[in-house]
Rosetta silent file (secondary structure, phi, psi, omega in degrees, C-alpha in Angstrom):
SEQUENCE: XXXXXXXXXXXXXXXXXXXXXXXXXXXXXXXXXXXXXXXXXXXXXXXXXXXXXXXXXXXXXXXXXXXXXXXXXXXXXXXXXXXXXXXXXXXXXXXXXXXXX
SCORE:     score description
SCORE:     0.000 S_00000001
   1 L     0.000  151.288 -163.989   68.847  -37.049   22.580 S_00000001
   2 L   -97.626 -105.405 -168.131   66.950  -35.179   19.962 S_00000001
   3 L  -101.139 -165.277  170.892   64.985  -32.232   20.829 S_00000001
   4 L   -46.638  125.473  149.685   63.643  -30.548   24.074 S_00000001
   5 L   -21.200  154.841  130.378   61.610  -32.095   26.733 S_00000001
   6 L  -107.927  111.870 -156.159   58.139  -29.932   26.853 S_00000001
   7 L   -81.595  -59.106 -153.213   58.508  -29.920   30.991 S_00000001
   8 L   -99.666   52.856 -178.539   54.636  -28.883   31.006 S_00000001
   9 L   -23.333  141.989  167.069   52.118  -30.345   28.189 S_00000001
  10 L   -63.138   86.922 -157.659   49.207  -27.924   27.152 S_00000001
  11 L   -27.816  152.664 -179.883   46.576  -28.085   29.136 S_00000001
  12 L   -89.725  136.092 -174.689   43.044  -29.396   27.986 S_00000001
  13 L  -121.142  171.186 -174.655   40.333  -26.766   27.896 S_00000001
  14 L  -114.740  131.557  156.074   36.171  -27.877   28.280 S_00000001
  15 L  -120.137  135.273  175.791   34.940  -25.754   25.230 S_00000001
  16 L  -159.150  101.330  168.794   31.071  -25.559   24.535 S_00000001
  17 L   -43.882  -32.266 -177.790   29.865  -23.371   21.859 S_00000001
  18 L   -91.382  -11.808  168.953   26.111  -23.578   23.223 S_00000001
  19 L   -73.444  -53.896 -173.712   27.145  -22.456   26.537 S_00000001
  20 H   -55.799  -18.712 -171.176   29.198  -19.216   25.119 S_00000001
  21 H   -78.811  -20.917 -159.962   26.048  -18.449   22.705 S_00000001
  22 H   -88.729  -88.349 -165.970   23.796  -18.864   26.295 S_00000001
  23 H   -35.712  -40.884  177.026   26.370  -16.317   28.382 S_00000001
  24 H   -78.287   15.230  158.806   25.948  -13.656   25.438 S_00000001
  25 H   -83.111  -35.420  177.622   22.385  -14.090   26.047 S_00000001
  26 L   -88.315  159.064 -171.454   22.498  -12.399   29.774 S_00000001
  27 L   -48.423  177.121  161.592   23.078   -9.295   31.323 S_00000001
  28 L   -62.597  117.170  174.494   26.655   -7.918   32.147 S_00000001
  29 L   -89.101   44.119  173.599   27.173   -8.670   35.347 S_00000001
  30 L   -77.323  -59.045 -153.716   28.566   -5.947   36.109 S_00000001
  31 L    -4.552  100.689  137.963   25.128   -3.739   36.218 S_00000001
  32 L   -74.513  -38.467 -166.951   26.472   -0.298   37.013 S_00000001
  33 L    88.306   15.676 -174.597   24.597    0.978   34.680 S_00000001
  34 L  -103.175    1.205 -169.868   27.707    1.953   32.609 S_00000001
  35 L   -73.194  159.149 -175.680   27.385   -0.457   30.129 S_00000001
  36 L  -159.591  151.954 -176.831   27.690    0.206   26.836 S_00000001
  37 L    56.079 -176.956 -138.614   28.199   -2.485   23.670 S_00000001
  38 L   -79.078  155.541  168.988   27.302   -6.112   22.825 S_00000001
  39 L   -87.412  138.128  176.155   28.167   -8.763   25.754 S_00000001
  40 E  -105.332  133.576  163.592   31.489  -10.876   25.556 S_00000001
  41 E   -98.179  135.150 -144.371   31.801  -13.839   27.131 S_00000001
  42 E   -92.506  133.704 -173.072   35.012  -13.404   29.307 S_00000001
  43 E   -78.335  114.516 -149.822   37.109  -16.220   30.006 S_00000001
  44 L   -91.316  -40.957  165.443   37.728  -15.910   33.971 S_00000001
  45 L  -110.734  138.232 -178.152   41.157  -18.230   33.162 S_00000001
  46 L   -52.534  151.789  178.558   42.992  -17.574   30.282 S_00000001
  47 H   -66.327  -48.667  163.321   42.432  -19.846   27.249 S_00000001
  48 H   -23.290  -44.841 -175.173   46.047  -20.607   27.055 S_00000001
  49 H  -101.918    6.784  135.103   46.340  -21.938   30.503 S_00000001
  50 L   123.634   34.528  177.669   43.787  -24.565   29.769 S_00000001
  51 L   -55.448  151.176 -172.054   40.550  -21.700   30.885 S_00000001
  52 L  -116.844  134.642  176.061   37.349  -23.630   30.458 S_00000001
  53 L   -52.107  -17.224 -167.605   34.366  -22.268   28.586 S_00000001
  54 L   -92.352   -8.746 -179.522   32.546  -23.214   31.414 S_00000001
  55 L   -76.026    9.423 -169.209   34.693  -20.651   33.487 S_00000001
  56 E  -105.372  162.823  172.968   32.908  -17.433   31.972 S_00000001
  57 E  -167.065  129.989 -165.498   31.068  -14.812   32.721 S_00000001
  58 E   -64.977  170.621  159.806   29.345  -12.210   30.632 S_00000001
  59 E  -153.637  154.850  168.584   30.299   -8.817   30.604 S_00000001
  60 L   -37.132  147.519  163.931   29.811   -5.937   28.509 S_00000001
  61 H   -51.466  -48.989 -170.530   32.383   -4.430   25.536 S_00000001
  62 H   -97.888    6.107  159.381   33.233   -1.842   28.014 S_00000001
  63 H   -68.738  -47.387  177.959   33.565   -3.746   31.079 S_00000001
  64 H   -74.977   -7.511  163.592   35.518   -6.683   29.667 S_00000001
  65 L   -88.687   -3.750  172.355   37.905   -3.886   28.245 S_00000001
  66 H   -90.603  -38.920 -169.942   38.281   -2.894   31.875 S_00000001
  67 H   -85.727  -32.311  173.692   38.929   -6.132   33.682 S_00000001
  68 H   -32.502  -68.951  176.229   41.713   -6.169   30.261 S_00000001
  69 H   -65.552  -61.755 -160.944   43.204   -2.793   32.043 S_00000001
  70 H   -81.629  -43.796  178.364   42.375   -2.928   35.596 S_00000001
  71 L   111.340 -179.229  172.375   42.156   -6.624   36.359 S_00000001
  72 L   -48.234  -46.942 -168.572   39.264   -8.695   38.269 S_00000001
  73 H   -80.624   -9.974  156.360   39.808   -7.367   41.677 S_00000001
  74 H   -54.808  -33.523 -165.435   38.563   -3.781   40.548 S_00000001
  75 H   -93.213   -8.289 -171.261   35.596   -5.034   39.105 S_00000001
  76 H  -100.741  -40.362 -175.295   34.677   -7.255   42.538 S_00000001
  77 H   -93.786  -16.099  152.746   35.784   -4.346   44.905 S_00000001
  78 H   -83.821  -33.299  168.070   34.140   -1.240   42.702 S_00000001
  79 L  -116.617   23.066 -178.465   31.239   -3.187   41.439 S_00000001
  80 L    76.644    1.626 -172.178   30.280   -5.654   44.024 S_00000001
  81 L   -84.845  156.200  161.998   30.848   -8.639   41.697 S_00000001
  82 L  -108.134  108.462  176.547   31.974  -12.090   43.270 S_00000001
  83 H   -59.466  -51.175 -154.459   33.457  -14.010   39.728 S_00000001
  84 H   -73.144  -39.775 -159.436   33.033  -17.326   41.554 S_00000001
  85 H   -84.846  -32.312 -169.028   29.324  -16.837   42.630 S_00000001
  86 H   -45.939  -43.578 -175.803   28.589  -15.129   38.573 S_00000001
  87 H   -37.322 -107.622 -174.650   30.378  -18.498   37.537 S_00000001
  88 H   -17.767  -61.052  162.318   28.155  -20.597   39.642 S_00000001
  89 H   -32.914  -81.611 -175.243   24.835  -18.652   38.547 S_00000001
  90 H   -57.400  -14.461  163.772   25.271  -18.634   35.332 S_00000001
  91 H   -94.238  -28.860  143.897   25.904  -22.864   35.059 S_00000001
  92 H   -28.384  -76.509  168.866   23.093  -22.885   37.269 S_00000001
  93 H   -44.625  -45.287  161.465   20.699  -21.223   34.959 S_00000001
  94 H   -37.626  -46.093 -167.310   22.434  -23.153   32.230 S_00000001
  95 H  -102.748  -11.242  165.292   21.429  -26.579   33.478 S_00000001
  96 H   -62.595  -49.110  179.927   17.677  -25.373   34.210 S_00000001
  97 H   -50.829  -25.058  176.214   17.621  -24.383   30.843 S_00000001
  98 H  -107.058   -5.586  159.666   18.457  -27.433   29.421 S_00000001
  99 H   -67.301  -11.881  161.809   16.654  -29.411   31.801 S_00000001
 100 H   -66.961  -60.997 -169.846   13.786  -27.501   30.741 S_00000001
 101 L   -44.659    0.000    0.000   14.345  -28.021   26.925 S_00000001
């Protein structure tokens, strides 16, 4: 036998460049009113672990440095956000928009 098994292949991510330019188009969703710098769009599962582009939600430079430190469940229980409905919203809006277009 040669080399190691890889027990776990690397998961396949959904990437879409025109979605991430369409999440830095909208607010943070955060609005605290604490925001401050350009919006990132933050990958709700890491890209490593196969996170999907489609999996995002914007947030602010100093909010997405926050969820970095604090984690997710600070930002749902201090600012009222649900990631799963922002998710859902924002691929909403997504597919009017391009059903519009």
């Amino acid at each position: 036998m040669g080399g190691l098994l890889n027990p776990q292949p690397k998961p396949h991510r959904e990437t879409n460049k025109k979605y991430l330019a369409y999440i830095k188009t909208l607010p943070c969703a955060c609005r605290d009113n604490t925001c401050v710098g350009d919006i990132v769009p933050h990958h709700t599962k890491t890209k490593g672990s196969g996170g999907s582009d489609y999996m995002t939600i914007p947030l602010c430079h100093t909010h997405h440095q926050r969820i970095h430190t604090e984690g997710k469940i600070s930002l749902q229980i201090y600012d009222g956000m649900v990631i799963g409905d922002e998710i859902l919203k924002n691929l909403i809006g997504y597919i009017k928009r391009l059903e519009e277009a």
